[in-house]
DORO-810794 format. One record per atom (N, C-alpha, C): residue in one letter; chain; x, y, z. Coordinates in steps of 0.05 Angstrom, whole numbers. Each point is the difference from the previous one (the first is absolute). Example, Ala and Ser with C-alpha at 12.3 -4.5 7.8 and 13.67 -1.06 7.14 Angstrom:
REM DORO-810794
{a; A; {264; -114; 156}}
{a; A; {-18; 24; 0}}
{a; A; {18; 24; 0}}
{s; A; {-7; 21; -14}}
{s; A; {16; 24; 1}}
{s; A; {-15; 22; 14}}
REM end
This chain:
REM DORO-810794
{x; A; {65; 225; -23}}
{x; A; {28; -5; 2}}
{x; A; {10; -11; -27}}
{x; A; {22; 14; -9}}
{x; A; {17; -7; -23}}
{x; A; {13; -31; -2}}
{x; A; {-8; -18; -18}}
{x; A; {24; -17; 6}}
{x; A; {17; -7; -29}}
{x; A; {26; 1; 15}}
{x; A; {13; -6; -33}}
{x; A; {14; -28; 0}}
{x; A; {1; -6; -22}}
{x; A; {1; -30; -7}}
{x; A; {23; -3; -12}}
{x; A; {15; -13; 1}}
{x; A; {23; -13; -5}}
{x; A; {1; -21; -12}}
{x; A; {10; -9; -30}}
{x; A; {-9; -16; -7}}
{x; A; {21; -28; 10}}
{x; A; {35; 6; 9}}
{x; A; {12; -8; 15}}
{x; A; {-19; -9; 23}}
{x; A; {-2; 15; 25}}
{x; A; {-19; -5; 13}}
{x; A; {-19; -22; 8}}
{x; A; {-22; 5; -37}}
{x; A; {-11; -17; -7}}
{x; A; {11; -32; 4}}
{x; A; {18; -1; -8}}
{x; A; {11; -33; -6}}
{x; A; {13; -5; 28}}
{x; A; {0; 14; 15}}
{x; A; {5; -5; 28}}
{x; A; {-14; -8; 16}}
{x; A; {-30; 11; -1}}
{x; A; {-28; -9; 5}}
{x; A; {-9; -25; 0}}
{x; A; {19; -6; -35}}
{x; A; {-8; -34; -10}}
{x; A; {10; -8; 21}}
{x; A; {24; 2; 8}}
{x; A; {18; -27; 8}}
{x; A; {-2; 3; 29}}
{x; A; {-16; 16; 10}}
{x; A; {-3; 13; 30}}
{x; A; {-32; -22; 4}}
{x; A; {-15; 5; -18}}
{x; A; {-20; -24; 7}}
{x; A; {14; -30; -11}}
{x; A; {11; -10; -13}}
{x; A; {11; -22; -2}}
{x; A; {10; -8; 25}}
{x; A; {20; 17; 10}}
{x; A; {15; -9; 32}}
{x; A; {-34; 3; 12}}
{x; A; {-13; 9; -1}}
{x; A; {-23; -1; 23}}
{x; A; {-18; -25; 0}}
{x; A; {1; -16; -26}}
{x; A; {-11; -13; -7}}
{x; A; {15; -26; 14}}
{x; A; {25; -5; 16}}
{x; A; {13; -15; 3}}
{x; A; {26; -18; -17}}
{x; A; {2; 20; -20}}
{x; A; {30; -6; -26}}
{x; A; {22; 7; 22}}
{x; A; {11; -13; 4}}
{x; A; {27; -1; 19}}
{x; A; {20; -1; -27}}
{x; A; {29; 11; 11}}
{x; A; {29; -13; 2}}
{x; A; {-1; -24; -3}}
{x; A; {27; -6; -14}}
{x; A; {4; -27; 7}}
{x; A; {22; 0; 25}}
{x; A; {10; 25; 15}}
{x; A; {7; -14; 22}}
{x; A; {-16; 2; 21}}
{x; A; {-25; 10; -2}}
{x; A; {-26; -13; 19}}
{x; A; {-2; -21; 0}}
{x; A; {-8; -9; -24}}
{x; A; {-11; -28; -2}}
{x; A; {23; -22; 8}}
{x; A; {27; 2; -4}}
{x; A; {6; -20; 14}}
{x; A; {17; 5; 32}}
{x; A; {-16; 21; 10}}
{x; A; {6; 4; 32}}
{x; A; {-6; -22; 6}}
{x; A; {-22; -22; -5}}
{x; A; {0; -26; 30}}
{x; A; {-30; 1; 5}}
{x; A; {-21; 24; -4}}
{x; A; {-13; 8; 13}}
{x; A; {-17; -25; -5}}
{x; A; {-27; 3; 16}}
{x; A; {-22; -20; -9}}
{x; A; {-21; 7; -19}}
{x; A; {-9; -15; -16}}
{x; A; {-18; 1; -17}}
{x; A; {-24; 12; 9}}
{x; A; {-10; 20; -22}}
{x; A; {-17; 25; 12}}
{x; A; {-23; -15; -25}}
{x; A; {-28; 1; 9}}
{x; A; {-16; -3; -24}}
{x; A; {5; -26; -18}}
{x; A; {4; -27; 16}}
{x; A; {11; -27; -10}}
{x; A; {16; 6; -24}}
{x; A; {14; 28; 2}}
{x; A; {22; 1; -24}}
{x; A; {31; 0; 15}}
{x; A; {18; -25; -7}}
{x; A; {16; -3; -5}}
{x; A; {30; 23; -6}}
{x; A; {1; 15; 23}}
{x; A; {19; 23; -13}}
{x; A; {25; -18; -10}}
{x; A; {13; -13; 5}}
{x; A; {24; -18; -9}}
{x; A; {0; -4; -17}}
{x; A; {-21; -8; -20}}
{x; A; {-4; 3; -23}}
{x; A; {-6; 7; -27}}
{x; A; {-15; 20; 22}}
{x; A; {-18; 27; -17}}
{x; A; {29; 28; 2}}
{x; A; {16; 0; -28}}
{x; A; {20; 25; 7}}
{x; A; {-9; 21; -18}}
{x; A; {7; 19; 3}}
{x; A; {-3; 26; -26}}
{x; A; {22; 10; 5}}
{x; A; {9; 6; -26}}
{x; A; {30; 15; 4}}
{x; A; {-5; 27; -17}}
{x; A; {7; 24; 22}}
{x; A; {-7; 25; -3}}
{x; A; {29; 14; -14}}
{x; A; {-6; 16; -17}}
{x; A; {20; 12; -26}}
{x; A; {11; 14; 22}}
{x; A; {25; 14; -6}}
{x; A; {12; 25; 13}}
{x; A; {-20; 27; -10}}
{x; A; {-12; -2; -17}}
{x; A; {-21; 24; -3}}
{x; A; {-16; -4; 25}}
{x; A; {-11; -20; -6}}
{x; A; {-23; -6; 27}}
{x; A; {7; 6; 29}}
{x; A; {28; 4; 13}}
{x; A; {1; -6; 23}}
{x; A; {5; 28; -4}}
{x; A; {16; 13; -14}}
{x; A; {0; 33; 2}}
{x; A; {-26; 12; 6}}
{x; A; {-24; -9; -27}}
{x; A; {-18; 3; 8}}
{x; A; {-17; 5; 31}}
{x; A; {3; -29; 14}}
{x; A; {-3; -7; 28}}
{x; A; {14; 29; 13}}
{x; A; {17; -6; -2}}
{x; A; {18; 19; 17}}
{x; A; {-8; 28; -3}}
{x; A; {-14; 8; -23}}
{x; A; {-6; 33; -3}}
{x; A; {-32; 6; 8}}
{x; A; {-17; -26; -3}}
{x; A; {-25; -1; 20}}
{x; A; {3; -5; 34}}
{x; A; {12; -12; 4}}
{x; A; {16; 3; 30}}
{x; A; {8; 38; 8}}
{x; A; {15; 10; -25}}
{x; A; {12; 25; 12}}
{x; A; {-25; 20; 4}}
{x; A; {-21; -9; -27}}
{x; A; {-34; 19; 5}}
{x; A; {-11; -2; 21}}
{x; A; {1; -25; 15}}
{x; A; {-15; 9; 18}}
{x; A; {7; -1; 24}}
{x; A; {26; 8; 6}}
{x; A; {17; 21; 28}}
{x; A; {-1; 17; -12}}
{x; A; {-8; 17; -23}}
{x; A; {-16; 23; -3}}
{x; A; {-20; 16; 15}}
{x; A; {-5; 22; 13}}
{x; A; {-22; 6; 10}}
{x; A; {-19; 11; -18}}
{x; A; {-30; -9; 9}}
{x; A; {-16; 4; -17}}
{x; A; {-8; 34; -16}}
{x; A; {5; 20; 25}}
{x; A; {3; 24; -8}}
{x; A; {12; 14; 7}}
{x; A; {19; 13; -17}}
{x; A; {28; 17; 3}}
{x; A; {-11; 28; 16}}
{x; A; {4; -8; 29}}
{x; A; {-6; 29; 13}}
{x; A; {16; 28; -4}}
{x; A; {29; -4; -7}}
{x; A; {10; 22; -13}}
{x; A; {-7; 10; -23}}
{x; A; {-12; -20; -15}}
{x; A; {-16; 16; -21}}
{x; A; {-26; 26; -4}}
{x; A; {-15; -22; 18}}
{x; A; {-25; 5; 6}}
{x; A; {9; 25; 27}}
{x; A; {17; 6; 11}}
{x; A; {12; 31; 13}}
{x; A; {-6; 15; -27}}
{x; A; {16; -1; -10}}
{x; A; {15; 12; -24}}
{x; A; {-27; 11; -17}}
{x; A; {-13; -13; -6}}
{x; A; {-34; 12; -17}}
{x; A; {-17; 12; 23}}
{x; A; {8; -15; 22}}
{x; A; {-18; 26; 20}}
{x; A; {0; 22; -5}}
{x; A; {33; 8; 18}}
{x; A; {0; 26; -8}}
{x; A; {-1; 13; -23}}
{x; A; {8; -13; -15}}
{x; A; {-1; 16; -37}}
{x; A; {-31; 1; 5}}
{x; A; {-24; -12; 6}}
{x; A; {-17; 4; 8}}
{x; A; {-14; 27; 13}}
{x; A; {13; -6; 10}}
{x; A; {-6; 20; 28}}
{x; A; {9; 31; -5}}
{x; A; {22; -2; -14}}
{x; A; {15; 32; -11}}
{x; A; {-12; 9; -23}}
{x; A; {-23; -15; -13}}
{x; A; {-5; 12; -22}}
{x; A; {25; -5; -28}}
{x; A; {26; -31; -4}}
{x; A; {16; 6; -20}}
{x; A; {-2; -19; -8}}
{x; A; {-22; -27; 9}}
{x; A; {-11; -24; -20}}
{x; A; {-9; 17; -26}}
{x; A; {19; -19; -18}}
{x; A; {-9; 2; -29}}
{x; A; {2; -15; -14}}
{x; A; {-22; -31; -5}}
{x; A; {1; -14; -14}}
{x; A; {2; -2; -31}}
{x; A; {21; -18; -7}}
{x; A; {2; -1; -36}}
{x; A; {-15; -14; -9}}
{x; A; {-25; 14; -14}}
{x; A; {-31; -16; -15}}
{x; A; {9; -11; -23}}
{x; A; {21; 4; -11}}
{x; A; {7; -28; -22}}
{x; A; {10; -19; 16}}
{x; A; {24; 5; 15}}
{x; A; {11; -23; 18}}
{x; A; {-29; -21; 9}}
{x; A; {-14; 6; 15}}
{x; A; {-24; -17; 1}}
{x; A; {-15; -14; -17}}
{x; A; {-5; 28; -12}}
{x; A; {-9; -17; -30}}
{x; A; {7; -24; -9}}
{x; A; {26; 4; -2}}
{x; A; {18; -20; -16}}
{x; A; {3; -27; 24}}
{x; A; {2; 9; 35}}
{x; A; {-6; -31; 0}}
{x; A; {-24; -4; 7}}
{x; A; {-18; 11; 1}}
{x; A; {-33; -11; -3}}
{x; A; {3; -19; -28}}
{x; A; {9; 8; -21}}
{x; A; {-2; -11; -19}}
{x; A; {13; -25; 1}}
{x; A; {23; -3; 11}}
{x; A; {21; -22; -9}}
{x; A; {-17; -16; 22}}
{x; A; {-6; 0; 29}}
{x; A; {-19; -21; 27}}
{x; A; {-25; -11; -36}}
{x; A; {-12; 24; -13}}
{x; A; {-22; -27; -1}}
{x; A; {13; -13; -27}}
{x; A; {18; 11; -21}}
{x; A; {5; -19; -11}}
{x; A; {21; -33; 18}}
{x; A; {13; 12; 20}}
{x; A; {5; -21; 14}}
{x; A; {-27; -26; 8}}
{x; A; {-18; 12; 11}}
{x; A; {-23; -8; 11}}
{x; A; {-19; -11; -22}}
{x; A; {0; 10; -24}}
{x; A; {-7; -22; -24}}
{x; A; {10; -16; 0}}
{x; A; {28; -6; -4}}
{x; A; {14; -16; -7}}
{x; A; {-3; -24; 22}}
{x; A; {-1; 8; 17}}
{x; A; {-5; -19; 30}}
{x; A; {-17; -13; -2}}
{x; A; {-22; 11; -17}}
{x; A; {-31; -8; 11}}
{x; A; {-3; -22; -33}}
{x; A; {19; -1; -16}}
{x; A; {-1; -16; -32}}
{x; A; {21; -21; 16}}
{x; A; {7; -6; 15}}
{x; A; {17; -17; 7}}
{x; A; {-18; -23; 13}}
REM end
């Protein structure tokens, strides 16, 4: 399976494990709630950029995404199936190429 990388994406990733990591809002932190992990949310604030919450908001929209586009995957069947699949061997090429220079880059990080 193909995967292509986004270097957008990428920095979405960052901040997608940051929120997972427990980086809240600052209007989490001062909901009221109780202290999780003898940490003090009332005190403990992070204030998230308007990049960041777009951010949020476009990792939220990925995944009410379904994982695989069944109208697609129709669509190569039959081209499949009729004999009029005809893949473009540079098109691949070119992103076989771009995944592992992405995937270097990932792996120097």
């Amino acid at each position: 399976m193909m995967k292509i990388i986004d270097n957008t994406l990428t920095e979405q990733a960052r901040y997608a494990r940051l929120a997972s990591k427990g980086i809240q809002s600052q209007q989490s932190a001062s909901s009221g709630k109780l202290p999780v992990n003898g940490v003090d949310e009332q005190n403990d604030k992070v204030m998230l950029s308007e990049m960041a919450r777009k951010m949020r908001q476009a990792i939220d929209s990925l995944h009410q995404l379904p994982d695989i586009r069944q109208d697609r995957v129709a669509s190569l069947r039959s081209s499949l199936e009729a004999g009029t699949y005809r893949p473009d061997p540079e098109r691949i090429a070119a992103k076989m190429l771009e995944e592992l220079r992405a995937n270097r880059l990932m792996a120097s990080e």
